[in-house]
N, C-alpha and C positions, 0 to 999 in steps of 0.2 A: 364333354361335360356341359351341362346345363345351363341357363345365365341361374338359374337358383341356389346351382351349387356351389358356381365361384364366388356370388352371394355371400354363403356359408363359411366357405371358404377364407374370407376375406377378413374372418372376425375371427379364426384361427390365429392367435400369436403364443405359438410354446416354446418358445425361444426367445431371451433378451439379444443382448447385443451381438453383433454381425463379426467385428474387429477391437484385437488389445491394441497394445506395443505394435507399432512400427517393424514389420520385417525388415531384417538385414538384408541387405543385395543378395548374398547370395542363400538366404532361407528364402526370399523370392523369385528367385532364378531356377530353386527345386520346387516349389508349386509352377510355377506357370509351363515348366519341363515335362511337369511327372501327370498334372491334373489332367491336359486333355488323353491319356491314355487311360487312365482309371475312373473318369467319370461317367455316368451313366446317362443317355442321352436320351430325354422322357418323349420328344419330340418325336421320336421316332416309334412307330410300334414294339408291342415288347416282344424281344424271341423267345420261340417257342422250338425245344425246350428253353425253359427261361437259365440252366444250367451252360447254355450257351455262350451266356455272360460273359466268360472268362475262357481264357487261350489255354489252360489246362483241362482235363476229365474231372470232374466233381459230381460225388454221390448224392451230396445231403447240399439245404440254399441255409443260409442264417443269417436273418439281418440285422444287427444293434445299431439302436436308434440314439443317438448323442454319446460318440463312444470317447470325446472329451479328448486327454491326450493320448487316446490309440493305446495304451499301455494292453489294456482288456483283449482288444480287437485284433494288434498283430499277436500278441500270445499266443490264441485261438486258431489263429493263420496257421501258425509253424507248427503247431502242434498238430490239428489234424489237415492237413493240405491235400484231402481229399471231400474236405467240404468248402463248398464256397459263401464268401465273406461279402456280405453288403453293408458295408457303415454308410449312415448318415450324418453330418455334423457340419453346422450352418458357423461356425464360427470360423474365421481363415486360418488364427492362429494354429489353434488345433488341427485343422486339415494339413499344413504345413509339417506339421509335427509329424504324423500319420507318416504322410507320403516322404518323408524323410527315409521314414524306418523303411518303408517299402524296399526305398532305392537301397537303404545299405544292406536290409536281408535278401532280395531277390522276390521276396513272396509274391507267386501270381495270382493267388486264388482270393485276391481282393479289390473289389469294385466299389465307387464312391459314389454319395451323394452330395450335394452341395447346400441342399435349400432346406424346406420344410417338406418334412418327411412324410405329413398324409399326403404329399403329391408323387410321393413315389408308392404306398402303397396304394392309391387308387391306380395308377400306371400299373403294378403287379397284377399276373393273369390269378384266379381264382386256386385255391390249393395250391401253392407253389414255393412255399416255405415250411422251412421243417421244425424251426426256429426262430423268437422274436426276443431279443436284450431288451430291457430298458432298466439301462443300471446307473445310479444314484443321479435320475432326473432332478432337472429342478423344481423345487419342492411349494414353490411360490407359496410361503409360507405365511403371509395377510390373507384372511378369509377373503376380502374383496378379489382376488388374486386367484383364487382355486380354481376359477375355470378354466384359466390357462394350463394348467395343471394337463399332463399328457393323457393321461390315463382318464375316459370318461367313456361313455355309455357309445358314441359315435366312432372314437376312435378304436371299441374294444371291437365292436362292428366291422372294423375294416381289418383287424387281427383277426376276427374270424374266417372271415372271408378269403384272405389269403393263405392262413397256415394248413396244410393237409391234416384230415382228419387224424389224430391223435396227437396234432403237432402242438409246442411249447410256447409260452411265456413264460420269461424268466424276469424277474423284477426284486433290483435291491435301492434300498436307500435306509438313511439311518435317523429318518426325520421318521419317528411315532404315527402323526398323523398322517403322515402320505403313506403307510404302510397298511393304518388302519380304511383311510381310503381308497385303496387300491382294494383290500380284501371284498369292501363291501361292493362297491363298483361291482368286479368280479361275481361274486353271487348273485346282484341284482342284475344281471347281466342274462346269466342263464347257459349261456353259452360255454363255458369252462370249468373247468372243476378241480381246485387248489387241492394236489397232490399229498401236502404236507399227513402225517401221519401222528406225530410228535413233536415237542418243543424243537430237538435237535434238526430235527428236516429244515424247520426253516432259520435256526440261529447259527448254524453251521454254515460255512462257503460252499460254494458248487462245489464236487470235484474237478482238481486243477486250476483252482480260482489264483490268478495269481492279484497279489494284493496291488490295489490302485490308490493315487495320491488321494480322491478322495476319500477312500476308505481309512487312509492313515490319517487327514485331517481329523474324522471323524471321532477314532481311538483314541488321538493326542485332547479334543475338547469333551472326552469323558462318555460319548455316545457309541450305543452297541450299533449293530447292522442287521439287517432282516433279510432275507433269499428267499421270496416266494417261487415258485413255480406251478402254473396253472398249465392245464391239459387242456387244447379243446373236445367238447363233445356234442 
């Protein structure tokens, strides 16, 4: 990496706070346990296959980017465990969480990130994902604030670069403006092409979407949800 790009780099913050509440002994006995077996170690070069990743056989990579409390991301696990799971999620609580459910389901086909995630997709080799979550980001909803915002011209850049050609973006949140900025981003972009065909493509849930707290906050204060999915091309 470049001294230009750590530069760059430096003025990346899409993430607020790091730590909630005080872990219990022992919800901190199951991080500091579970974490160095499931962390992804950027230091190192990446393997090649990058499916290597993980101590099971995996077809398809998929990696959601702030997967919050895990509800999303171990679903996904159990459901197809012949793809493999990369979460990123810089907050401890929530990684705690995660890595809880690991231990009590067994699931192997999930590897972690810990920090900020344009450091893991610059670490990703080229075409190497088949799939990218970014589901109900935060929404940094004061204009002075939108840059932190995930979704922008540099980072779509680095989604292209890693998803194999025809591979996905899939993006919900239930904030209006980050839905309509993501759409536009996406166009002016060039690089992708939002699937949807109909209102219902995108006001519908994935199939298999199972419902997340965010998404019930969402319901409970009167706001719909949006499910784009973009193709790269």
């Amino acid at each position: 990496m470049t001294d230009m790009e750590r530069r760059g780099r430096a003025t990346e913050a899409f993430f607020g706070r790091r730590k909630g509440k005080a872990l219990r002994e022992q919800q901190a006995e199951t991080l500091n346990s579970l974490l160095p077996a499931f962390l992804i170690d950027l230091s190192a070069a990446p393997q090649e296959p990058p499916k290597s990743l993980f101590p099971v056989p995996v077809e398809r990579l998929r990696l959601e980017i702030g997967f919050g409390g895990g509800e999303h991301l171990i679903h996904r696990a159990l459901e197809t465990p012949s793809t493999g799971f990369i979460g990123v999620e810089p907050f401890v609580n929530s990684m705690q969480k995660l890595l809880s459910r690991i231990g009590e389901t067994g699931a192997r086909n999930i590897r972690v990130y810990n920090d900020d995630a344009t450091q893991l997709l610059d670490w990703l080799p080229d075409g190497s994902l088949d799939q990218i979550d970014l589901l109900y980001p935060d929404p940094w909803p004061k204009r002075k604030h939108w840059k932190r915002r995930f979704v922008s011209k540099t980072n779509l850049d680095r989604f292209h670069r890693v998803l194999k050609p025809g591979g996905l973006f899939c993006f919900a949140s239930d904030i209006d403006t980050y839905v309509n900025w993501t759409l536009l981003k996406c166009r002016d972009h060039g690089g992708f092409d939002w699937i949807a065909e109909n209102a219902a493509d995108w006001l519908t849930p994935y199939e298999g979407w199972p419902s997340t707290r965010y998404e019930a906050k969402a319901r409970r204060e009167g706001r719909s949800s949006a499910y784009l999915t973009f193709r790269k091309i």
